[in-house]
DSSP file (Angstrom, degrees, kcal/mol; ACC not computed):
  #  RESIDUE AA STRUCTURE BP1 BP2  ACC     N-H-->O    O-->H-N    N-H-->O    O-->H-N    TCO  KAPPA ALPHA  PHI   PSI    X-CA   Y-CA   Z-CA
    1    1 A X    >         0   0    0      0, 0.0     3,-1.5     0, 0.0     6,-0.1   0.000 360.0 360.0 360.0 118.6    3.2   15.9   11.2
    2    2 A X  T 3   +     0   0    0      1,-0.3     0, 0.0     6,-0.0     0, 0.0   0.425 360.0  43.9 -63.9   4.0    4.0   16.0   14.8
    3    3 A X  T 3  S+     0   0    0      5,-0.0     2,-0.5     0, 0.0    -1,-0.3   0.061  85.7 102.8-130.3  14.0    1.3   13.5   15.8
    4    4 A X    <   -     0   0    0     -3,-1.5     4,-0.1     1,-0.2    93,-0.1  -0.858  63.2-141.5-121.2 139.8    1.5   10.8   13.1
    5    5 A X  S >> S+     0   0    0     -2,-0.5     3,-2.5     2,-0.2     4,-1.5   0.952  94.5  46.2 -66.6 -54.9    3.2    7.6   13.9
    6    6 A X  H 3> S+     0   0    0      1,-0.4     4,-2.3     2,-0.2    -1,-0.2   0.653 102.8  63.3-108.7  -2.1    5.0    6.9   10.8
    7    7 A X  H 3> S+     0   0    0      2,-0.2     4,-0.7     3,-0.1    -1,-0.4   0.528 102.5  46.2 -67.2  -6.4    6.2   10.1   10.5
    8    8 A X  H <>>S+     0   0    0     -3,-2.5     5,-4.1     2,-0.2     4,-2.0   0.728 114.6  56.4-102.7 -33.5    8.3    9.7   13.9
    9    9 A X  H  <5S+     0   0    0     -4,-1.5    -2,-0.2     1,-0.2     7,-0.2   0.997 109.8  44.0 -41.6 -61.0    9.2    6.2   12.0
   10   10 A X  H  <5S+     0   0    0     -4,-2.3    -1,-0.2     1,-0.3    -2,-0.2   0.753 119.6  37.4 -33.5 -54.5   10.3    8.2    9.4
   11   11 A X  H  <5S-     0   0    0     -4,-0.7    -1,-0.3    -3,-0.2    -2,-0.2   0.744 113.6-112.5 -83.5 -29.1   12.2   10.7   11.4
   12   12 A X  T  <5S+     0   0    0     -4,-2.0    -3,-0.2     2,-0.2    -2,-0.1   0.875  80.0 128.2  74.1  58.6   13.4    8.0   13.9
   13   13 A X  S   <S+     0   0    0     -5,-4.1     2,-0.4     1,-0.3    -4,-0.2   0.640  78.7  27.7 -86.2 -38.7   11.7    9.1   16.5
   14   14 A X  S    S-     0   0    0     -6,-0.8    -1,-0.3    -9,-0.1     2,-0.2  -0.972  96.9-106.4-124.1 158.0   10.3    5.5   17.0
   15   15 A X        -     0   0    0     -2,-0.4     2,-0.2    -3,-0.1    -6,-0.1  -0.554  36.0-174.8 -91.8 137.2   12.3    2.6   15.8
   16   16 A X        -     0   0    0     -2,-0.2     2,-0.7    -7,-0.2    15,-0.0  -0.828  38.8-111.1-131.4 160.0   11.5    0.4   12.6
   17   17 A X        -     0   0    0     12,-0.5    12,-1.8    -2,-0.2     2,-0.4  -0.937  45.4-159.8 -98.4 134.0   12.9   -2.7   11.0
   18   18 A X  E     +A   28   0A   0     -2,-0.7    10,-0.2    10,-0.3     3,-0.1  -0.850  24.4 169.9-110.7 104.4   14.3   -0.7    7.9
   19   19 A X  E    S-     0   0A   0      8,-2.9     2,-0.2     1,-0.5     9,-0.1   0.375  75.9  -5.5 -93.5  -0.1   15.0   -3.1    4.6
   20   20 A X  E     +     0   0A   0      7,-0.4     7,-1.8     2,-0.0    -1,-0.5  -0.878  64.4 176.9-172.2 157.4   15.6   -0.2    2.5
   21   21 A X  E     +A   26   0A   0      5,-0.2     2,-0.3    -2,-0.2     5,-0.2  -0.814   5.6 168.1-166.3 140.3   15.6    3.8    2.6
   22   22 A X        -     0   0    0      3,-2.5     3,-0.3    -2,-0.3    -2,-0.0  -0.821  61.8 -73.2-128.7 177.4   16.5    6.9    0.1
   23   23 A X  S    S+     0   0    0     -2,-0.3     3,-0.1     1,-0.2    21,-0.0   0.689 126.0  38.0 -49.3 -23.4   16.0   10.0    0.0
   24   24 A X  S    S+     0   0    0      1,-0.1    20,-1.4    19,-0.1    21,-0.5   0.643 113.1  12.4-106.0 -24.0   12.4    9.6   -0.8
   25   25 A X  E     - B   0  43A   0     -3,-0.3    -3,-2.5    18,-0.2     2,-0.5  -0.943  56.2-140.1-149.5 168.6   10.5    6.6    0.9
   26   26 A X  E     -AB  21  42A   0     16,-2.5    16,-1.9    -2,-0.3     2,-1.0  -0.975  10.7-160.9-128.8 135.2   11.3    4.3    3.7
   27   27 A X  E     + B   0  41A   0     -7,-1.8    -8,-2.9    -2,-0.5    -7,-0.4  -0.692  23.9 159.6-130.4 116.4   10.4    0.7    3.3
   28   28 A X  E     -AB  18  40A   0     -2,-1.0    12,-2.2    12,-0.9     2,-0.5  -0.765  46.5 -81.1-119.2 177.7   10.2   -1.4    6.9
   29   29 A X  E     - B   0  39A   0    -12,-1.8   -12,-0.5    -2,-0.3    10,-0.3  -0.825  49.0-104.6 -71.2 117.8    8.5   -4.7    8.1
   30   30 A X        -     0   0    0      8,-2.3     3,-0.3    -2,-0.5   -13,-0.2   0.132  29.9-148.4 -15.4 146.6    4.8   -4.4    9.0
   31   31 A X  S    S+     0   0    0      1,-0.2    -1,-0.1    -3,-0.1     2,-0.1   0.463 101.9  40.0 -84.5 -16.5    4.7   -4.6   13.2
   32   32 A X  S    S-     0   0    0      6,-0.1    -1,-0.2     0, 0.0    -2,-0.1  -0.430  97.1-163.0-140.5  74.0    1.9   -6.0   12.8
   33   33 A X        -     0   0    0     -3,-0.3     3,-0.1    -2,-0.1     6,-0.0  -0.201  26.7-157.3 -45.3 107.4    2.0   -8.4    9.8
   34   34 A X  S    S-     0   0    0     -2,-0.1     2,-0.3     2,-0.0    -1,-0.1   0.846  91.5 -16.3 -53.2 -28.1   -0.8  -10.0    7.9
   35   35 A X  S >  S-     0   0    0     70,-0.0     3,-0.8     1,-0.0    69,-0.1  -0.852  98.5 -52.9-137.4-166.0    1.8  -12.4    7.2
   36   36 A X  T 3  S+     0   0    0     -2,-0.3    68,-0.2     1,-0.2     3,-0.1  -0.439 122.1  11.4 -26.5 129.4    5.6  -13.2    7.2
   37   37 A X  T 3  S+     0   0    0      1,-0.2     2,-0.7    66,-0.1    67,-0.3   0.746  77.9 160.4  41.9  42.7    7.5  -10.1    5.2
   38   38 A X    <   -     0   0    0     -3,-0.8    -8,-2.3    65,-0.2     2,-0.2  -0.874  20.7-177.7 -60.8 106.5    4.6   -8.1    5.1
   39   39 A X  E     -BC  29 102A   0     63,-1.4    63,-1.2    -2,-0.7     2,-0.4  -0.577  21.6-148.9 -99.9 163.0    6.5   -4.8    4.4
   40   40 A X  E     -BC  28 101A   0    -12,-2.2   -12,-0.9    -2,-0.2     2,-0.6  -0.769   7.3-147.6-168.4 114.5    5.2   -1.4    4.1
   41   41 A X  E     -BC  27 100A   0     59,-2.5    59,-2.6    -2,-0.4     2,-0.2  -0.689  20.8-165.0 -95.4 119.7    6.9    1.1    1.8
   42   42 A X  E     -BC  26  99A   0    -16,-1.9   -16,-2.5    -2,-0.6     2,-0.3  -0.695  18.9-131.1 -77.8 133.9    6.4    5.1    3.6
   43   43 A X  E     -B   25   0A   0     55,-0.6   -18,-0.2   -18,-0.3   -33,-0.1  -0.628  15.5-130.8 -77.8 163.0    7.1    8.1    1.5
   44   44 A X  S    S+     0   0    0    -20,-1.4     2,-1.8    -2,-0.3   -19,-0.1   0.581  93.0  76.1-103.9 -23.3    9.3   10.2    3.4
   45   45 A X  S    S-     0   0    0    -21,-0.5    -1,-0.2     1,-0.1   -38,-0.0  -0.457  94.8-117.9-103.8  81.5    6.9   13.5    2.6
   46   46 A X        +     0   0    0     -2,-1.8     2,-0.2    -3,-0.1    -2,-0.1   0.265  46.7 165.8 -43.5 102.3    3.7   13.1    5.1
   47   47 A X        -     0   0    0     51,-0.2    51,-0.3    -4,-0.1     3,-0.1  -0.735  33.8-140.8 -99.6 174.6    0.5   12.7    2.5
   48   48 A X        -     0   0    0     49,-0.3    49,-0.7     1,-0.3     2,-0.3   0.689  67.5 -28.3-111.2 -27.1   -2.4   11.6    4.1
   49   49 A X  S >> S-     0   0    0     47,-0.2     4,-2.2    49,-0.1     3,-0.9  -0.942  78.3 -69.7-177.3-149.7   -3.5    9.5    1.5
   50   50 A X  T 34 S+     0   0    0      1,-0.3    37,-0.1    -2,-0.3     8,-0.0   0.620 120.9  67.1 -95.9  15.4   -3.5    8.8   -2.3
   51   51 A X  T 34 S+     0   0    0      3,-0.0    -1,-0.3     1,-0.0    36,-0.0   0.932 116.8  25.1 -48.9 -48.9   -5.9   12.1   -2.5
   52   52 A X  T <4 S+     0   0    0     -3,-0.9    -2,-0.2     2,-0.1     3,-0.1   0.910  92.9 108.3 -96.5 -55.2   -3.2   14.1   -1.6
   53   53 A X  S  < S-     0   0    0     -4,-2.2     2,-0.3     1,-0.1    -7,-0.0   0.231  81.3-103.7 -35.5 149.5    0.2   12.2   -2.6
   54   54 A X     >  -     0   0    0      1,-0.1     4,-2.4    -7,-0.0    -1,-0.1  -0.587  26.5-131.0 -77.5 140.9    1.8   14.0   -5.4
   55   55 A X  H  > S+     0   0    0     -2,-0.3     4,-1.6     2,-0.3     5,-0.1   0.782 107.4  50.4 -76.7 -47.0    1.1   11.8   -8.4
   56   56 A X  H  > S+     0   0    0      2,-0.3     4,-0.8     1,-0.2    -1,-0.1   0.784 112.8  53.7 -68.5 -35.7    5.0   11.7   -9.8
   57   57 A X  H >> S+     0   0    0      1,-0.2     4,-2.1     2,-0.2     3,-2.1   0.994 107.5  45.2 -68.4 -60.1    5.6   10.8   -6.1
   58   58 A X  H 3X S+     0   0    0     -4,-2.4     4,-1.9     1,-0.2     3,-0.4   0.871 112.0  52.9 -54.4 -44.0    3.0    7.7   -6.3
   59   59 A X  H 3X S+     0   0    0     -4,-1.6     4,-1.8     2,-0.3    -1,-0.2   0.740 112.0  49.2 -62.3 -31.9    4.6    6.6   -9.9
   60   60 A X  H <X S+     0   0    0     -3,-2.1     4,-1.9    -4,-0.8     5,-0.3   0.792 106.0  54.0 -71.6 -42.1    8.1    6.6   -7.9
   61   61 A X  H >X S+     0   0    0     -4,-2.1     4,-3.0    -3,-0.4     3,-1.3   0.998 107.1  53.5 -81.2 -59.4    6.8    4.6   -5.2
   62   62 A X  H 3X S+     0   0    0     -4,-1.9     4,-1.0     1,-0.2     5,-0.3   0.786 103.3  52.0 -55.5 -30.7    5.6    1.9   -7.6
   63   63 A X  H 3X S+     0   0    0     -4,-1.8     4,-0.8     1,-0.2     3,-0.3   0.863 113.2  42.5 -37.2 -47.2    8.6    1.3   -9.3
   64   64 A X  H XX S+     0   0    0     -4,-1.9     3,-2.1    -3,-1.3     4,-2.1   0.970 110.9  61.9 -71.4 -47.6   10.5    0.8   -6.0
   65   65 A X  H 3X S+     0   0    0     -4,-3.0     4,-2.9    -5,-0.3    -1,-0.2   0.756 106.3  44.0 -20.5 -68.4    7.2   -1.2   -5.1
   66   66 A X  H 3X S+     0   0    0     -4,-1.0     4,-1.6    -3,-0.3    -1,-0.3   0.517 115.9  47.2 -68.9 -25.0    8.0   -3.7   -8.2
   67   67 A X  H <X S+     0   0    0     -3,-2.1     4,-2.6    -4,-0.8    -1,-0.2   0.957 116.5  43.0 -71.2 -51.1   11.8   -3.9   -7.2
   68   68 A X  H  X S+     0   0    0     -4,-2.1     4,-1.6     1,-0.2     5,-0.3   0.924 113.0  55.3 -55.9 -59.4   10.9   -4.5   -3.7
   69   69 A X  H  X S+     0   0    0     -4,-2.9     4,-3.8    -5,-0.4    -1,-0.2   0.969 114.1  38.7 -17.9 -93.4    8.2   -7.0   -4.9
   70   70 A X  H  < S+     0   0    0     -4,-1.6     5,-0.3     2,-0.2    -2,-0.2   0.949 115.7  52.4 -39.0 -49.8   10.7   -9.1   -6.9
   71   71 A X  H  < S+     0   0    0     -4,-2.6     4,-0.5    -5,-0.3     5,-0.3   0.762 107.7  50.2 -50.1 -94.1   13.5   -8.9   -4.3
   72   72 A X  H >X S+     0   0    0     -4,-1.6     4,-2.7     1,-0.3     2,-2.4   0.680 116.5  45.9 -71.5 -48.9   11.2  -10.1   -1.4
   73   73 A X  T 3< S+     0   0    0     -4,-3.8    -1,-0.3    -5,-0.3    -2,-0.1  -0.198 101.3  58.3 -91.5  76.0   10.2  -13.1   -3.8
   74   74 A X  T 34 S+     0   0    0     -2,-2.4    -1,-0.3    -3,-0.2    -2,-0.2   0.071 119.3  36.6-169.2 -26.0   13.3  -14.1   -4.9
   75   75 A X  T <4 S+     0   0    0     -3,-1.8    -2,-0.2    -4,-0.5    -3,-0.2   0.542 121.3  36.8-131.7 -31.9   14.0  -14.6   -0.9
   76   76 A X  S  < S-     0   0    0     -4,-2.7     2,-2.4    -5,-0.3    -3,-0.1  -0.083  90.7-139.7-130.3  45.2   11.2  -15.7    0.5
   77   77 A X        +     0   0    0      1,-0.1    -4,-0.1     2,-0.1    -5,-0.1   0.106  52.4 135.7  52.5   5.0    9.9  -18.2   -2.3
   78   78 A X        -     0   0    0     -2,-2.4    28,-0.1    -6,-0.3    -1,-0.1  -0.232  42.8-155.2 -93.1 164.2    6.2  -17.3   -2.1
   79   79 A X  S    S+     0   0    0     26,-0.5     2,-0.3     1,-0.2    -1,-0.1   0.388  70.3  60.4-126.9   7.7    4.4  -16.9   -5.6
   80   80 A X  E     +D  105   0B   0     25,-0.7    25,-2.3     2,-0.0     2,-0.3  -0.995  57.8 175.1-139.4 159.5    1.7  -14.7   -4.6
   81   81 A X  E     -D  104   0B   0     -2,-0.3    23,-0.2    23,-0.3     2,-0.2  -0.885  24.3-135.2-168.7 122.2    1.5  -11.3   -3.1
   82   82 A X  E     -D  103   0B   0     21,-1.0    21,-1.2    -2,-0.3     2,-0.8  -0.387  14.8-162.2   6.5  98.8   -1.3   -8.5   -2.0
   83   83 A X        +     0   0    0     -2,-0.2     2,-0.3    19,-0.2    19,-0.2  -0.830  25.4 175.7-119.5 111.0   -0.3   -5.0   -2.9
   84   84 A X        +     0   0    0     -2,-0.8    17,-2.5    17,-0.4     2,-0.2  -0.766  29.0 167.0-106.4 142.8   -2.6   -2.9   -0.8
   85   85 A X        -     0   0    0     -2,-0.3     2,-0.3    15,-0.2    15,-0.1  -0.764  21.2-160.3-159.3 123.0   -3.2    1.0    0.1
   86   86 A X        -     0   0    0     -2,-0.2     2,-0.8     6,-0.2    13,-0.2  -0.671   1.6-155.6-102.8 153.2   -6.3    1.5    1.9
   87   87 A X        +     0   0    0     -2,-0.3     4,-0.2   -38,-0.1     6,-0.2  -0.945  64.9   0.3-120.1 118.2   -8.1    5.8    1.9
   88   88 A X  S   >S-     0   0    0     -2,-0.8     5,-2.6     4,-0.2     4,-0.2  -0.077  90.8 -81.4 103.8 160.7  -10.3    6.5    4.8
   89   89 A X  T   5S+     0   0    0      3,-0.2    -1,-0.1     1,-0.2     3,-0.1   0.720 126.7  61.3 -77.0 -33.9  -11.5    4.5    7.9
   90   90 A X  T   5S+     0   0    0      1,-0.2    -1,-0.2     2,-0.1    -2,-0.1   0.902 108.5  38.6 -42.8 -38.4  -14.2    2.9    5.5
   91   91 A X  T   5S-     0   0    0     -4,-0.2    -1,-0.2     2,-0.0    -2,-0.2   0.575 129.2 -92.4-103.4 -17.8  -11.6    1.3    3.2
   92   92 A X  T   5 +     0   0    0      1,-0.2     2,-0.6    -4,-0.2    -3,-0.2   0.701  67.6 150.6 114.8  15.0   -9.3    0.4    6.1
   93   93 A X      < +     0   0    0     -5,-2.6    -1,-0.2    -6,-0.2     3,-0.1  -0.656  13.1 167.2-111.6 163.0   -7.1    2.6    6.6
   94   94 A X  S    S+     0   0    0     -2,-0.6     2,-0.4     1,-0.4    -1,-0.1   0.522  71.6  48.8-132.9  -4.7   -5.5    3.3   10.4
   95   95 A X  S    S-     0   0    0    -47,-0.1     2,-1.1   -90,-0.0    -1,-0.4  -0.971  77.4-142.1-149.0 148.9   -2.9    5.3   10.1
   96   96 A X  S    S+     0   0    0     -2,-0.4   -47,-0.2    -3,-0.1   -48,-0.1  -0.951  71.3  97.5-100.5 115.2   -3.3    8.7    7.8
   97   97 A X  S    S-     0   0    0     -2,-1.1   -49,-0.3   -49,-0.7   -48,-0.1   0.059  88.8 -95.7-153.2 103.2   -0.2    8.7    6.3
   98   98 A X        +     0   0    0    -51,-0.3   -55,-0.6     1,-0.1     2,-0.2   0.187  52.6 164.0 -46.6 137.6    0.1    7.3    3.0
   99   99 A X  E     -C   42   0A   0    -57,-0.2     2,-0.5   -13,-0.2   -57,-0.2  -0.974  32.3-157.3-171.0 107.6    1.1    3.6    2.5
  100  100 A X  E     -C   41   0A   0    -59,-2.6   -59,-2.5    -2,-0.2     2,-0.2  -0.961  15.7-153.6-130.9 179.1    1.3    1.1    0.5
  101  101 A X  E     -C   40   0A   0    -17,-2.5   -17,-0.4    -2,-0.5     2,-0.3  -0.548   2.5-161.6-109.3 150.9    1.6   -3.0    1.8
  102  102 A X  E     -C   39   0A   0    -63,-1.2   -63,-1.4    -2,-0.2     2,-0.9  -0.844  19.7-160.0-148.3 110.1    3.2   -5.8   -0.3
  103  103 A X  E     -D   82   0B   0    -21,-1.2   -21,-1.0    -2,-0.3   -65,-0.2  -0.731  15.7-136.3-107.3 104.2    1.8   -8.9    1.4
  104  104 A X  E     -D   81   0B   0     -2,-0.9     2,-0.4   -67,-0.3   -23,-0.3  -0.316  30.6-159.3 -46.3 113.5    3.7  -12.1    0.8
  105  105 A X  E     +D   80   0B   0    -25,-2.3   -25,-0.7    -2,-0.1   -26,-0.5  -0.933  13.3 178.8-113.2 124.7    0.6  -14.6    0.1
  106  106 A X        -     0   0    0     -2,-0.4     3,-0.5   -28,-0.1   -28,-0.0  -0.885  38.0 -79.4-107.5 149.5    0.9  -18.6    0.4
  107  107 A X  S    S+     0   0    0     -2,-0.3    -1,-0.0     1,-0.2   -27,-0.0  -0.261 112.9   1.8 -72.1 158.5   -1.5  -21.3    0.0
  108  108 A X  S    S+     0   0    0      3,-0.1    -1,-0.2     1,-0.1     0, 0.0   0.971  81.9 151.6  59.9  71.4   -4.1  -22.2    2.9
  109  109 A X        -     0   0    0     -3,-0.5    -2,-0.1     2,-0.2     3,-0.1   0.123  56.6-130.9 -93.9 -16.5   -2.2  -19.1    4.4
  110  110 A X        +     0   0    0      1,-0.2     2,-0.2     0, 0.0    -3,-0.1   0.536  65.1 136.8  76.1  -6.2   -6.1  -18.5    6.5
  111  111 A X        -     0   0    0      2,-0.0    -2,-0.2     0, 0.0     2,-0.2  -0.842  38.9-165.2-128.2 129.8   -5.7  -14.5    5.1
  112  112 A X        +     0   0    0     -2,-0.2     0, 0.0    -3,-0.1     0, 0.0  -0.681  22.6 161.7-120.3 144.5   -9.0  -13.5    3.8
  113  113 A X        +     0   0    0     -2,-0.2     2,-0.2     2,-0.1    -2,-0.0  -0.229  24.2 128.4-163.8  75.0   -9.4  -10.6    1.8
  114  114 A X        -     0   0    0      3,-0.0     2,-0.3     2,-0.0    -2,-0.1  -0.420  33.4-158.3-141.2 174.1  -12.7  -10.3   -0.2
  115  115 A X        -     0   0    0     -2,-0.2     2,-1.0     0, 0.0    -2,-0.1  -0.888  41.6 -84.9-155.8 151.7  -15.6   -8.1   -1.0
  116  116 A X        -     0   0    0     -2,-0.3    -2,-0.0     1,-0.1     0, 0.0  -0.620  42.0-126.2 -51.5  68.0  -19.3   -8.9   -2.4
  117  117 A X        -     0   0    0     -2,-1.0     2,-0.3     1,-0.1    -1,-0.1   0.139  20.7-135.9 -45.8 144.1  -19.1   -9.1   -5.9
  118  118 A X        -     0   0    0      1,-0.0     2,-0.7     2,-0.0    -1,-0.1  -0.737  11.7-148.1 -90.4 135.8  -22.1   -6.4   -7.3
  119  119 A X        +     0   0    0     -2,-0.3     2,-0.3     0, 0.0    -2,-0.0  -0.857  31.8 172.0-108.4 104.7  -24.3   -8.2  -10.5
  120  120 A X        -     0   0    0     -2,-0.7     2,-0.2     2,-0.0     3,-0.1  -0.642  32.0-107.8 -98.8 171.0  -25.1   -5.0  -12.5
  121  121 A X    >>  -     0   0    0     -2,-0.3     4,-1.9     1,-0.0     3,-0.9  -0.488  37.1-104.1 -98.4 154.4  -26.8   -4.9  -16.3
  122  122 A X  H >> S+     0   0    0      2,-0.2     4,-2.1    -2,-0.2     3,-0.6   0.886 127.8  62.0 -53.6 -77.7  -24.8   -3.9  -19.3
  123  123 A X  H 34 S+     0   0    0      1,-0.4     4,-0.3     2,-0.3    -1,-0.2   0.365 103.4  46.7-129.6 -34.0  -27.1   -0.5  -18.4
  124  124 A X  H <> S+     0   0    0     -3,-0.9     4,-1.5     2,-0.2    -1,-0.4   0.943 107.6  51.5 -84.3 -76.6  -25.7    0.0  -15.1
  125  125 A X  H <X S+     0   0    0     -4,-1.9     4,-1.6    -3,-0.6    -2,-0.3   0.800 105.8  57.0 -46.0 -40.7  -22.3   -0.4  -16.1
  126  126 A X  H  X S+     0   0    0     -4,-2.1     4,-2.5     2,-0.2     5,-0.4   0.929 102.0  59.0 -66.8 -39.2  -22.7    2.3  -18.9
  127  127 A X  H  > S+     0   0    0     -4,-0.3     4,-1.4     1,-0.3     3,-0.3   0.928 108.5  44.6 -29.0 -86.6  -23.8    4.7  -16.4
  128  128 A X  H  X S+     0   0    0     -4,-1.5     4,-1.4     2,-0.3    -1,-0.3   0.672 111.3  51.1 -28.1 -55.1  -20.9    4.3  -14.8
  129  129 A X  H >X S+     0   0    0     -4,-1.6     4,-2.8     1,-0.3     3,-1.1   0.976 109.3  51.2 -48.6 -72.6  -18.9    4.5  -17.6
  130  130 A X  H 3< S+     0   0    0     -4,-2.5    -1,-0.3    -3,-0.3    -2,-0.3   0.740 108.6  47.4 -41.1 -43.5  -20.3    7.2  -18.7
  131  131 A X  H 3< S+     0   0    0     -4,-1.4    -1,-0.2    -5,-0.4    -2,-0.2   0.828 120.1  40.0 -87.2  -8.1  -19.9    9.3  -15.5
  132  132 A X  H << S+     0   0    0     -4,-1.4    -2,-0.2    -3,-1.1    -3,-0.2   0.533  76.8 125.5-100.7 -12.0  -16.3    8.3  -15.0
  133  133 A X     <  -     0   0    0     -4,-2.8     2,-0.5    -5,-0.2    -3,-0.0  -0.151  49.4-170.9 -43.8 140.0  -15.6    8.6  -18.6
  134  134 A X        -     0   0    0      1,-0.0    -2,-0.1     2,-0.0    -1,-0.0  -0.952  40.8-153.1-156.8 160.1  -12.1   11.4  -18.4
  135  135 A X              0   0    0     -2,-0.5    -2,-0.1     1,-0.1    -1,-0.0  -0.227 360.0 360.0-113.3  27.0  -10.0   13.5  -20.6
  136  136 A X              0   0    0      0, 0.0    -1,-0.1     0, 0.0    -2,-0.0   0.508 360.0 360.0 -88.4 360.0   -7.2   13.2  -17.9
């Protein structure tokens, strides 16, 4: 897509710091870090988000996720970490090209990241169940 920023990353149209790349994803440093070695691993094949990514593709990207994962704490000592991928301007997301974050987390690190827990009835929660219930 000629208009999407991390597709020009991608192409090297705009310049990234690059800690890994294959033939299939591209994995750089955040520019704009929630923290220290915030990284954010691209697939190379513009989806817009995880509606669209190919599913064999998303299975691919975690693995490398979980290498990347270890590697990055193995080097930068932290023992907790954020794996993020936001769909839609609702959820957070700012650039349509699918994404996902591995955010190095430390304590009294100030980075808030929280939602309103809902208190539903057992009643509620079968509903739910029930409508989400899948044969997949």
């Amino acid at each position: 897509m000629s208009d999407c920023i991390f597709c020009k990353i991608i192409n090297g149209d705009i310049p990234s710091a690059t800690i890994y790349e294959n033939e299939e994803f591209k994995v750089i440093l955040d520019r704009f870090p929630a923290n220290e070695g915030h990284v954010l691993i691209l697939p190379k094949k513009h989806s817009a988000n995880i509606f669209e990514i190919d599913p064999d593709q998303a299975g691919r990207l975690f693995v490398l996720a979980t290498k990347i994962a270890k590697q990055m704490k193995s080097i930068l000592g932290f023992e907790h970490l954020n794996v993020m991928q936001n769909n839609g301007t609702v959820a957070g997301q700012t650039v349509f090209h699918f994404h996902l974050h591995l955010i190095p987390r430390y304590e009294n690190d100030g980075i808030t990241i929280a939602y309103k827990p809902m208190d539903l009835t057992d009643a509620q929660i079968e509903d739910m169940r029930k409508k989400l219930e899948t044969t997949i």
